[in-house]
DRENTI-439561 format. One record per residue (C-alpha): residue number from 1; residue in three letters; x, z, y. Coordinates in pm, 1 decimal. Layout:
// residues N
<r i="NUM" aa="ALA" east="X" up="Z" north="Y"/>
...
//
This chain:
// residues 277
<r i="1" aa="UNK" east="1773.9" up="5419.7" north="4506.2"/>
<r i="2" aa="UNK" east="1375.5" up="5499.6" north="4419.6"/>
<r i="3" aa="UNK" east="1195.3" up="5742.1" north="4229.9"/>
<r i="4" aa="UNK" east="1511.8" up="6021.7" north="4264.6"/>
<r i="5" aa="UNK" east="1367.0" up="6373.2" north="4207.1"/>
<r i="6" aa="UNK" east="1600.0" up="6657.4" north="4311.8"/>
<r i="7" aa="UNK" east="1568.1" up="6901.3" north="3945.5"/>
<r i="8" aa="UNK" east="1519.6" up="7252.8" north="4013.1"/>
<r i="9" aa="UNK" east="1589.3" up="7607.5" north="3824.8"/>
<r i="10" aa="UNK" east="1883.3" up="7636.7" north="3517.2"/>
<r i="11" aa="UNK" east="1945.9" up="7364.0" north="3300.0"/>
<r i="12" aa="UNK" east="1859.8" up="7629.1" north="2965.3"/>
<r i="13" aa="UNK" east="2074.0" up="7725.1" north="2699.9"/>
<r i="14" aa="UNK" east="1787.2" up="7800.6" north="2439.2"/>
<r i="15" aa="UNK" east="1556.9" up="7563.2" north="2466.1"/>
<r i="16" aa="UNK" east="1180.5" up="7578.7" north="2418.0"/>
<r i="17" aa="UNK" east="1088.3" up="7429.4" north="2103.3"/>
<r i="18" aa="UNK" east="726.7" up="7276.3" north="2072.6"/>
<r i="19" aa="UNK" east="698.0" up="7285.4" north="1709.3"/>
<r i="20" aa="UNK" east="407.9" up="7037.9" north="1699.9"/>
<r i="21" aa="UNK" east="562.3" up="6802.2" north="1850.8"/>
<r i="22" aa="UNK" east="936.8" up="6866.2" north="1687.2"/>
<r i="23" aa="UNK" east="1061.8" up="6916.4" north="2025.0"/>
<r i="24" aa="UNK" east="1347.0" up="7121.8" north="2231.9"/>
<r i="25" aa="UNK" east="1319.2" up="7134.3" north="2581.6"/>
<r i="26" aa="UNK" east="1581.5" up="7218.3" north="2818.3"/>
<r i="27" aa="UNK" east="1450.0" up="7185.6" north="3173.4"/>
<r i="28" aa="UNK" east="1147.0" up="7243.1" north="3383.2"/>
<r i="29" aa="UNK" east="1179.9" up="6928.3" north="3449.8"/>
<r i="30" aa="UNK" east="1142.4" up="6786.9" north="3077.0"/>
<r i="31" aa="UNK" east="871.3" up="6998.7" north="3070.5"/>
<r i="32" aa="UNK" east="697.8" up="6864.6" north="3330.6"/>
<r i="33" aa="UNK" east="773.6" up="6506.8" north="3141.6"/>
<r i="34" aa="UNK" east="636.7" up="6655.3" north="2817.0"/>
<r i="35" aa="UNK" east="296.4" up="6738.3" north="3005.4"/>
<r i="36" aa="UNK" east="251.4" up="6408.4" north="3121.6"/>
<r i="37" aa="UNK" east="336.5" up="6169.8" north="2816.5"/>
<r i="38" aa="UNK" east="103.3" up="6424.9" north="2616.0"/>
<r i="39" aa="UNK" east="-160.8" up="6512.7" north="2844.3"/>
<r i="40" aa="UNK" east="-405.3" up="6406.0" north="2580.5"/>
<r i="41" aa="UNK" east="-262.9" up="6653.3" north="2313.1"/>
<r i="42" aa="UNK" east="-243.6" up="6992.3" north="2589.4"/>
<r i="43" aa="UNK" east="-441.3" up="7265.3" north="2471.4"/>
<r i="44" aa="UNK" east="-477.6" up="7678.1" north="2542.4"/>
<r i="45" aa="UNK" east="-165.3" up="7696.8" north="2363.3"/>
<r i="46" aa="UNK" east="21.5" up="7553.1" north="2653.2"/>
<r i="47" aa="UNK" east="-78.8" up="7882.5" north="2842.6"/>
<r i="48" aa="UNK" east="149.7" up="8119.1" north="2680.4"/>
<r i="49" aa="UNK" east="375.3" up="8420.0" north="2759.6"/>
<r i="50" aa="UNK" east="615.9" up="8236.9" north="2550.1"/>
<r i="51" aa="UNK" east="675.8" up="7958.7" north="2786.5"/>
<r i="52" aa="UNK" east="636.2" up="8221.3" north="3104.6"/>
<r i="53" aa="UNK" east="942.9" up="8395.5" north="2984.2"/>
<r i="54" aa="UNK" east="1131.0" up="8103.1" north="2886.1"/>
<r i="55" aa="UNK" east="1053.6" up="7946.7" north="3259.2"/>
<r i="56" aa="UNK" east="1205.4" up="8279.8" north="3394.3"/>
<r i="57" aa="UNK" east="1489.4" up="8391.2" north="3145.4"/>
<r i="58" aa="UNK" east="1615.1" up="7981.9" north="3111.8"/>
<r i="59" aa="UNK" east="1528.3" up="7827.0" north="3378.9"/>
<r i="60" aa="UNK" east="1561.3" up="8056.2" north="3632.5"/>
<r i="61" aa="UNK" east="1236.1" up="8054.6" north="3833.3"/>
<r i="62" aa="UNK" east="1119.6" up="8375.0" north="3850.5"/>
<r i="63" aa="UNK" east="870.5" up="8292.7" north="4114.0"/>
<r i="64" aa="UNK" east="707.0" up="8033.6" north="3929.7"/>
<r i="65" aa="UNK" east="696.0" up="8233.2" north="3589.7"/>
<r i="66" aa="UNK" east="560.5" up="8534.2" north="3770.8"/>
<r i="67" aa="UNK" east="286.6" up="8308.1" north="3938.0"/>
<r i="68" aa="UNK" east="206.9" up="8177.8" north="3564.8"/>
<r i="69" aa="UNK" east="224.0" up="8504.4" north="3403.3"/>
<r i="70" aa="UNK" east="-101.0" up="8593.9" north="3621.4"/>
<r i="71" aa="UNK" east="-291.4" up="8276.0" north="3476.1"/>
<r i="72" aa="UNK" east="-177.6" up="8394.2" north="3166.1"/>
<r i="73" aa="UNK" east="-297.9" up="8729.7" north="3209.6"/>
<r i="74" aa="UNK" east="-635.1" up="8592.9" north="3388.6"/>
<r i="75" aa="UNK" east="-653.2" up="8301.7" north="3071.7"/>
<r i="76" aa="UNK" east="-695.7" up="8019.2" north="3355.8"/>
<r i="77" aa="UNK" east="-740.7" up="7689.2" north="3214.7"/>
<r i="78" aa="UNK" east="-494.8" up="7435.0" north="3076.8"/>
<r i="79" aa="UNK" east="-549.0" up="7190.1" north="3394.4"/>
<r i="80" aa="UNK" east="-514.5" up="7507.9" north="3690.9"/>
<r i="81" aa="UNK" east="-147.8" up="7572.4" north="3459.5"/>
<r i="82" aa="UNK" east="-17.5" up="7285.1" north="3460.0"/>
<r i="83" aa="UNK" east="-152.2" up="7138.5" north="3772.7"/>
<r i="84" aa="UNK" east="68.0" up="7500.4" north="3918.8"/>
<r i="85" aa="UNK" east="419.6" up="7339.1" north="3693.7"/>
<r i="86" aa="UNK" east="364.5" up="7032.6" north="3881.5"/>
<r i="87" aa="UNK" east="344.1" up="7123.5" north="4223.6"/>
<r i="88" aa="UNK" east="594.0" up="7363.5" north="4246.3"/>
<r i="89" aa="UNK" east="846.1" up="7127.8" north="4078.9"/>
<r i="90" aa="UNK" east="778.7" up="6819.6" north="4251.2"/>
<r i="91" aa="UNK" east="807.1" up="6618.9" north="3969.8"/>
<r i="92" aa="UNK" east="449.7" up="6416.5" north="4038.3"/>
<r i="93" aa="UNK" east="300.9" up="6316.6" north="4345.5"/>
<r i="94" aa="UNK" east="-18.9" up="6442.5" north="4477.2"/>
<r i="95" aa="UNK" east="-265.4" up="6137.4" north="4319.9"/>
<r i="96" aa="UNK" east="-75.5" up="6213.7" north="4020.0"/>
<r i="97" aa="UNK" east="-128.2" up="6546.7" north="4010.3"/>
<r i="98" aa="UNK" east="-523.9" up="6516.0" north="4101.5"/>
<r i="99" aa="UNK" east="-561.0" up="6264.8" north="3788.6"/>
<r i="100" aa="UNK" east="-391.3" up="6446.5" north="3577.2"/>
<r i="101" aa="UNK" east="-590.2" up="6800.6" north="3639.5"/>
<r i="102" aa="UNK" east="-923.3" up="6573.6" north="3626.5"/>
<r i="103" aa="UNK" east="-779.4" up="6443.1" north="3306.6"/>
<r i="104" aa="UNK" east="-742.5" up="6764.0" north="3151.3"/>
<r i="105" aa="UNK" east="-1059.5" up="6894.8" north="3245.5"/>
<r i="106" aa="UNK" east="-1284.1" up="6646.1" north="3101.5"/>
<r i="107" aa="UNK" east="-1078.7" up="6741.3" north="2757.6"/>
<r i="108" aa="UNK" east="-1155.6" up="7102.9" north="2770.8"/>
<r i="109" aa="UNK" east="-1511.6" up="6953.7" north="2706.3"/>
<r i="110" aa="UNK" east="-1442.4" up="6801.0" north="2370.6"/>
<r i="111" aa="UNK" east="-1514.5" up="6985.8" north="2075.1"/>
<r i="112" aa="UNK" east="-1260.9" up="7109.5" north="1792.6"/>
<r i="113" aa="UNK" east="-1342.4" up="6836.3" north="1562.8"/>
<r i="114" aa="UNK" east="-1268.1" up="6574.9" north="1848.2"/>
<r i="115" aa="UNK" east="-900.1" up="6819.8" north="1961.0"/>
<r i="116" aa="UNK" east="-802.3" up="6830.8" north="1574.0"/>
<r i="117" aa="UNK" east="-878.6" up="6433.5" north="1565.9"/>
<r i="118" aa="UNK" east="-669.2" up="6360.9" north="1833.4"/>
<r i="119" aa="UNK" east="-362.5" up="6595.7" north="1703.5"/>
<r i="120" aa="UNK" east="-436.3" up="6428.7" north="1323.8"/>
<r i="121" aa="UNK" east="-387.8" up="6099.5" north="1526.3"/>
<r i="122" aa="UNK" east="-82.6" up="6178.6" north="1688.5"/>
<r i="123" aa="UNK" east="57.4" up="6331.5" north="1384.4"/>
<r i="124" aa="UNK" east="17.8" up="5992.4" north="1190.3"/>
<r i="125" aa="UNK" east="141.3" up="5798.2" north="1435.3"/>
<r i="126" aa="UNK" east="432.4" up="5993.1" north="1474.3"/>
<r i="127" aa="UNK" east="533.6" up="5970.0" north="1115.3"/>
<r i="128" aa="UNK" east="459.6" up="6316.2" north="1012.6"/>
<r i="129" aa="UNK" east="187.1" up="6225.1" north="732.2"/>
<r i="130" aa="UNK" east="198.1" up="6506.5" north="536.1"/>
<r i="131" aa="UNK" east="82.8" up="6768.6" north="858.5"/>
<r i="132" aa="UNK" east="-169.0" up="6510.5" north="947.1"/>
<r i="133" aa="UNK" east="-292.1" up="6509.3" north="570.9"/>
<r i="134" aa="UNK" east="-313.2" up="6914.5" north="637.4"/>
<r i="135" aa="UNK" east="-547.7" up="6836.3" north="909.0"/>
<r i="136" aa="UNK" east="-780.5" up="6548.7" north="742.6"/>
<r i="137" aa="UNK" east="-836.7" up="6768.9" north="480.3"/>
<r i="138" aa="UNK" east="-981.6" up="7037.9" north="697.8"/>
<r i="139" aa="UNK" east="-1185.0" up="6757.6" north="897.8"/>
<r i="140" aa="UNK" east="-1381.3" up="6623.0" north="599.1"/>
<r i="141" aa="UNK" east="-1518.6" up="6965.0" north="576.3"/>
<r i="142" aa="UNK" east="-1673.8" up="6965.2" north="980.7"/>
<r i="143" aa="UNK" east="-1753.9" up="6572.4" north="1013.8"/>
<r i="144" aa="UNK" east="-2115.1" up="6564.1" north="1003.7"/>
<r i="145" aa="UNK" east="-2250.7" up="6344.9" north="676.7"/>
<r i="146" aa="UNK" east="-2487.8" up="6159.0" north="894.1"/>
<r i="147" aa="UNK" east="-2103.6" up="6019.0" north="1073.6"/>
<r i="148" aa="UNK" east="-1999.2" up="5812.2" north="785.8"/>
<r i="149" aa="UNK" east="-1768.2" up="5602.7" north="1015.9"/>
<r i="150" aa="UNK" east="-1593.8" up="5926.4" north="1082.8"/>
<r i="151" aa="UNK" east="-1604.9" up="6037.3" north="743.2"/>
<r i="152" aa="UNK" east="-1454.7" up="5699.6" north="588.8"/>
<r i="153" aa="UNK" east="-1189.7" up="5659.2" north="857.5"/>
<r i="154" aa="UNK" east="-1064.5" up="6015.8" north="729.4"/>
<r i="155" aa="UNK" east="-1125.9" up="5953.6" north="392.7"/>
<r i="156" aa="UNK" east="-882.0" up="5594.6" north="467.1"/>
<r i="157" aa="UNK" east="-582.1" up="5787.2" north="667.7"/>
<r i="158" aa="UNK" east="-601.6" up="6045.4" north="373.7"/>
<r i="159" aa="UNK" east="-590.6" up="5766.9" north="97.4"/>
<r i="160" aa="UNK" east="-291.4" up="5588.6" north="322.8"/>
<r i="161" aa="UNK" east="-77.3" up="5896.2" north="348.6"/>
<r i="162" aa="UNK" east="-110.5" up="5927.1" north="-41.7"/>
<r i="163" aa="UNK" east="-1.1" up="5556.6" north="-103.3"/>
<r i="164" aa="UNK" east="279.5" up="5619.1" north="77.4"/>
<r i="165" aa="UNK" east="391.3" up="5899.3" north="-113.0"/>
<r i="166" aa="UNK" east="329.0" up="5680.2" north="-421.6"/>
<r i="167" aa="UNK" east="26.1" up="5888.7" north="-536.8"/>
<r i="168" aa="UNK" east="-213.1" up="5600.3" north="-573.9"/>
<r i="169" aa="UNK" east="-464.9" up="5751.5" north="-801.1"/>
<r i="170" aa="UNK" east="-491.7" up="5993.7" north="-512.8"/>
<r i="171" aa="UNK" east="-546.5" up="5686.8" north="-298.0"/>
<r i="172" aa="UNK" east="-748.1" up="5469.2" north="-462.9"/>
<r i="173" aa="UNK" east="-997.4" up="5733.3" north="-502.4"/>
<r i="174" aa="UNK" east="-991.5" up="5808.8" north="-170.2"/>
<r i="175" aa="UNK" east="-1048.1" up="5482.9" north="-61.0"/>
<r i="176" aa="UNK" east="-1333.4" up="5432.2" north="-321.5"/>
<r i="177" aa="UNK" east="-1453.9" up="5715.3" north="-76.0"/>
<r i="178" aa="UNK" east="-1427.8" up="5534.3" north="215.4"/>
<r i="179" aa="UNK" east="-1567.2" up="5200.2" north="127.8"/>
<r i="180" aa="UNK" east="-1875.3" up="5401.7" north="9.2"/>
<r i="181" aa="UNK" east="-1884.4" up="5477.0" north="336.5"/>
<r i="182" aa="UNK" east="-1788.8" up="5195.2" north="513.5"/>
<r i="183" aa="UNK" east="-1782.1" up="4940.3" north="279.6"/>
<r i="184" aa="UNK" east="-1522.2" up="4683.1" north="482.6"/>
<r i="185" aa="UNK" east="-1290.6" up="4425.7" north="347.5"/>
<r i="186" aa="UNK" east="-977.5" up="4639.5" north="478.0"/>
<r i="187" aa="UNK" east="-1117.6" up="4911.3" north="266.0"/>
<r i="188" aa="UNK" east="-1173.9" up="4703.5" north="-19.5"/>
<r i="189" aa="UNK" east="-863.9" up="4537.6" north="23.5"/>
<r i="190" aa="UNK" east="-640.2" up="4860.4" north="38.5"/>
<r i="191" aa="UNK" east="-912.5" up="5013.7" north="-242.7"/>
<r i="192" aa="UNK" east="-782.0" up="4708.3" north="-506.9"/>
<r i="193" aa="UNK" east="-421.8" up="4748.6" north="-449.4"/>
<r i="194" aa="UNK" east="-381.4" up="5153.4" north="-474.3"/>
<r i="195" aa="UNK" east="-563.7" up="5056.9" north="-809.9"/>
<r i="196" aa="UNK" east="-259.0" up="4784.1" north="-893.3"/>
<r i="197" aa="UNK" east="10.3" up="5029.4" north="-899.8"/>
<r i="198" aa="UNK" east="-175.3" up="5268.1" north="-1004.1"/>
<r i="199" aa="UNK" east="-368.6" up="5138.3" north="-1356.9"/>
<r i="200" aa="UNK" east="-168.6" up="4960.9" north="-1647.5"/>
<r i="201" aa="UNK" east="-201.3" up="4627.1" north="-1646.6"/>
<r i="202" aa="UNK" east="-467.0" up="4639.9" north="-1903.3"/>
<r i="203" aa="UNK" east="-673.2" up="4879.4" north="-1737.2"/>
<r i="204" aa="UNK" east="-597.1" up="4658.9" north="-1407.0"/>
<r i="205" aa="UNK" east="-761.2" up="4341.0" north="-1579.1"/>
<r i="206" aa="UNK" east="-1057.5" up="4572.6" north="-1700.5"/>
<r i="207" aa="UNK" east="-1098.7" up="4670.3" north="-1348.5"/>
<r i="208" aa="UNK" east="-1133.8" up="4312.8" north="-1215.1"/>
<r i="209" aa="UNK" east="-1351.3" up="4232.1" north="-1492.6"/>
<r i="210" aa="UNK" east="-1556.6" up="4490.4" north="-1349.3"/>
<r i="211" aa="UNK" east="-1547.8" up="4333.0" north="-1041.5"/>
<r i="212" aa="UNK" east="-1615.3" up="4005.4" north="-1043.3"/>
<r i="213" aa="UNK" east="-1740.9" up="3936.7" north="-709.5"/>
<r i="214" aa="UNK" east="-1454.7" up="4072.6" north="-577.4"/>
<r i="215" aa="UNK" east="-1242.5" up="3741.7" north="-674.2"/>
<r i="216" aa="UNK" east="-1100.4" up="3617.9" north="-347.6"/>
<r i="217" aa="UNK" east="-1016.0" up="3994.4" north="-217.1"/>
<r i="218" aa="UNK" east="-788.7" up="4015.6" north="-583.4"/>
<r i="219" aa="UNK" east="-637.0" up="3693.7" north="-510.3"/>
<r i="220" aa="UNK" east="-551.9" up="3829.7" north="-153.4"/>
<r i="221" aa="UNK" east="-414.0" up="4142.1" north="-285.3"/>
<r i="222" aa="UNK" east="-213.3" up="3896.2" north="-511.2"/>
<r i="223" aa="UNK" east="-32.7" up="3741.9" north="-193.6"/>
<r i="224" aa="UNK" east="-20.0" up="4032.8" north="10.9"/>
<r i="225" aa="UNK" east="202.9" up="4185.0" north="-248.4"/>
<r i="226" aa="UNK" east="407.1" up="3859.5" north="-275.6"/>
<r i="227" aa="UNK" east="451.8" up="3847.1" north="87.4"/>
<r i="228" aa="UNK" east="543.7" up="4228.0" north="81.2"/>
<r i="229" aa="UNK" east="803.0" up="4121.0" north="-205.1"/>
<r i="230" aa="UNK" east="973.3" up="3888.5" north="0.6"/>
<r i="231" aa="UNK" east="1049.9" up="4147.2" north="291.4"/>
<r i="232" aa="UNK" east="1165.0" up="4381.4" north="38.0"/>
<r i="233" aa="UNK" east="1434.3" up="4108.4" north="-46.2"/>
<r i="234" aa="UNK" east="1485.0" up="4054.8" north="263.3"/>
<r i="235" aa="UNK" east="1528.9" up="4378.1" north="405.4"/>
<r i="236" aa="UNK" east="1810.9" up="4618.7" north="524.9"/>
<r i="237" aa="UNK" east="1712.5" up="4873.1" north="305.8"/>
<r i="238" aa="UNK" east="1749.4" up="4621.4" north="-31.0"/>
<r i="239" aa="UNK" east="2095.2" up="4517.1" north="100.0"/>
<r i="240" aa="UNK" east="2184.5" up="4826.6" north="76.4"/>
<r i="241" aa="UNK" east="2087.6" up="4940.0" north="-247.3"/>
<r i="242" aa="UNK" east="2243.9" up="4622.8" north="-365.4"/>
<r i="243" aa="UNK" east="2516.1" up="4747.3" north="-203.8"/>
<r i="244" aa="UNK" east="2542.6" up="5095.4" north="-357.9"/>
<r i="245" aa="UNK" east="2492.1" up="4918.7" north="-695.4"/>
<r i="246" aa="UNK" east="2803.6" up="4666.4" north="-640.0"/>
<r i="247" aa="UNK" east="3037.2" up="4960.9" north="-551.5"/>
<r i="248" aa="UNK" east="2936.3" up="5188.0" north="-844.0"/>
<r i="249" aa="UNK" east="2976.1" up="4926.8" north="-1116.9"/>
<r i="250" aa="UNK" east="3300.1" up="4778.9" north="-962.8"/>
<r i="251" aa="UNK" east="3469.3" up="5167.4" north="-961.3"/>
<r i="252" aa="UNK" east="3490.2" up="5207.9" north="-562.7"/>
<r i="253" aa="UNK" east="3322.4" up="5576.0" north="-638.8"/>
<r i="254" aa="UNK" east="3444.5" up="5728.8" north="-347.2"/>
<r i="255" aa="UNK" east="3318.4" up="5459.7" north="-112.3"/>
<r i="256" aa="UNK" east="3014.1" up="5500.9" north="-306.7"/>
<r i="257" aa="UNK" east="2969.1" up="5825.9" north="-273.0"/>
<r i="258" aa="UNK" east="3014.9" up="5864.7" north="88.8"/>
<r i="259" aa="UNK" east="2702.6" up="5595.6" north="169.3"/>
<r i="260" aa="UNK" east="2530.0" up="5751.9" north="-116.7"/>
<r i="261" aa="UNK" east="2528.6" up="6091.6" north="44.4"/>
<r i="262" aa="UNK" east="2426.7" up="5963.4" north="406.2"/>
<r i="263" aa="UNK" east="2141.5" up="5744.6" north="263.3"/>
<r i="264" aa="UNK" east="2057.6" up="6089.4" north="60.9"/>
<r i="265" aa="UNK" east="2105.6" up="6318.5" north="443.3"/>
<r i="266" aa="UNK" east="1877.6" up="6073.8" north="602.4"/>
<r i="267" aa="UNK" east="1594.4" up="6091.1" north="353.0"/>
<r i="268" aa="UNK" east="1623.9" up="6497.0" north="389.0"/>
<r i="269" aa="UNK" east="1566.6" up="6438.3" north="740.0"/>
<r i="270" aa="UNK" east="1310.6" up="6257.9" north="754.7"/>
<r i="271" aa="UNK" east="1137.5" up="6485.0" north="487.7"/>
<r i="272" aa="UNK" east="1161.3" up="6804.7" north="665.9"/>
<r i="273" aa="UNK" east="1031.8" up="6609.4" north="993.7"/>
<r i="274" aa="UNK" east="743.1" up="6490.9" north="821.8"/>
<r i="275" aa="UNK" east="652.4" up="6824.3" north="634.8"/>
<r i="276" aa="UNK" east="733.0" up="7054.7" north="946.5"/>
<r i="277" aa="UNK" east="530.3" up="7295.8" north="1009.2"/>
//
C-alpha cells in the first residue's frame, strides 16, 4: 500500500470553519490538505490565535499550538507557519515542503490588488458570484486607468455575475464598459445579448439599426441563443419542471409538493452559499 500517512492529534468535535472558503475542518490533517490545494489563496489571516487554540483544544497538540502561538505572537510569515504545520505532521515530504514555503513567499510580494484578484477569482469559480461581485466592485476603484485590460476584464466578470442574476440592464452596461475598454468580439458578443433580454423587441431592432456593422455578431447571438434553447429542452432541469407541471394539473398534489419543496431547499442552498459572507 503507498502514500499511507499515520494522522496525528484528535479527530475534532467543533470544527474550524474557514468562512471564505465555506469550509469545516476536522483534522490537522485536513488542514494540512486545505494549505496545499489553496496555497495560492493563504494570507496573514492563516496566522491566527483562532486556529492556535483550535489546534490545541480539538486536536490535541498542545506542543504544536504552543510552538504556533509564538509565531503568532512574533507575526512570522504565512510560509515559516505553515511550513511549521507541515513538518510536524508529516503530511508532505521535504521537496514538498521546500516548494511550497518558496511558493508562499514569492506571494507575500504581490500587492493587494493582485491578493483581492486572486480571491475574486476563486470566488467566481467557485460559484459564489455575488461575494466575488463584492470584491470587483472594490477593484474598479484601485485598477490603475492606464490598465484597461484589467479594468475591462472586471468590468466583464461584473456584467456576467449580473446576467446571471437576470439583471441585464446591469449587464449590458457593464459590458458596454468593457468593450470600451477592450473592444473584443466576446465582449461584443456578450454586450448584444444582455441587450436581447433586456430591451423590448422594438427597442432591440432600434438597437441593431444602430448598429449596423455589427450584422454577423447579431446573427451569432441569434444561434447562440437557439443552440442555448435546445439544451434547455434538453436538460434535466426542463424535465423536471415538466414534471412538476404534469403532477399539479393531473391532482397528484402531494407528490407534487414533496419535489416542489426539495427543488425549493436546493435553491435556498445554493443561495446562502453564494451570498455567504
Amino acid at each position: 500500500m503507498n502514500n499511507v500517512c499515520l494522522c496525528i492529534g484528535n479527530y475534532a468535535k467543533n470544527p474550524f470553519y474557514l468562512k471564505f472558503s465555506d469550509i469545516s475542518l476536522y483534522s490537522i490533517e485536513e488542514l494540512c490538505y486545505y494549505f496545499m490545494e489553496r496555497v495560492h489563496l493563504l494570507d496573514d489571516s492563516i496566522v491566527s490565535t483562532e486556529l492556535v487554540n483550535w489546534i490545541r483544544q480539538e486536536c490535541g497538540l498542545a506542543e504544536l499550538a504552543d510552538e504556533l502561538d509564538g509565531y503568532v505572537r512574533k507575526h512570522v510569515s504565512v510560509a515559516a507557519f505553515v511550513s511549521t504545520v507541515f513538518e510536524r505532521t508529516g503530511m508532505y515530504d521535504n521537496s514538498t515542503i521546500r516548494q511550497v514555503d518558496r511558493l508562499l513567499k514569492e506571494q507575500s510580494s504581490l500587492t493587494t490588488i493582485e491578493r483581492y484578484k486572486k480571491r475574486a477569482e476563486y470566488l467566481y469559480q467557485q460559484g459564489r458570484f455575488r461575494q466575488a461581485l463584492s470584491i470587483y466592485r472594490e477593484l474598479v476603484e484601485y485598477i490603475p486607468s492606464r490598465d484597461s485590460a484589467g479594468r475591462a476584464l472586471l468590468y466583464y466578470n461584473m456584467a456576467s455575475i449580473y446576467a446571471m442574476d437576470f439583471a441585464y440592464k446591469q449587464a449590458a452596461d457593464l459590458y458596454y464598459e468593457a468593450y470600451l475598454l477592450h473592444p473584443d468580439r466576446q465582449t461584443r458578443y456578450a454586450y448584444i445579448l444582455a441587450n436581447k433580454k433586456a430591451l423590448t423587441d422594438y427597442a432591440y431592432g432600434a438597437f441593431k439599426r444602430e448598429n449596423p456593422n455589427w450584422e454577423e455578431d447579431f446573427l451569432r447571438v441569434e444561434q447562440l441563443c437557439a443552440q442555448a434553447d435546445e439544451r434547455w429542452l434538453a436538460s434535466r432541469e426542463r424535465q423536471l419542471v415538466t414534471e412538476l407541471a404534469r403532477l399539479k394539473e393531473e391532482g397528484q398534489l402531494e407528490a407534487y409538493s414533496q419535489q416542489s419543496q426539495g427543488l425549493i431547499r436546493q435553491l435556498k442552498k445554493d443561495y446562502k452559499r453564494q451570498t455567504m459572507d
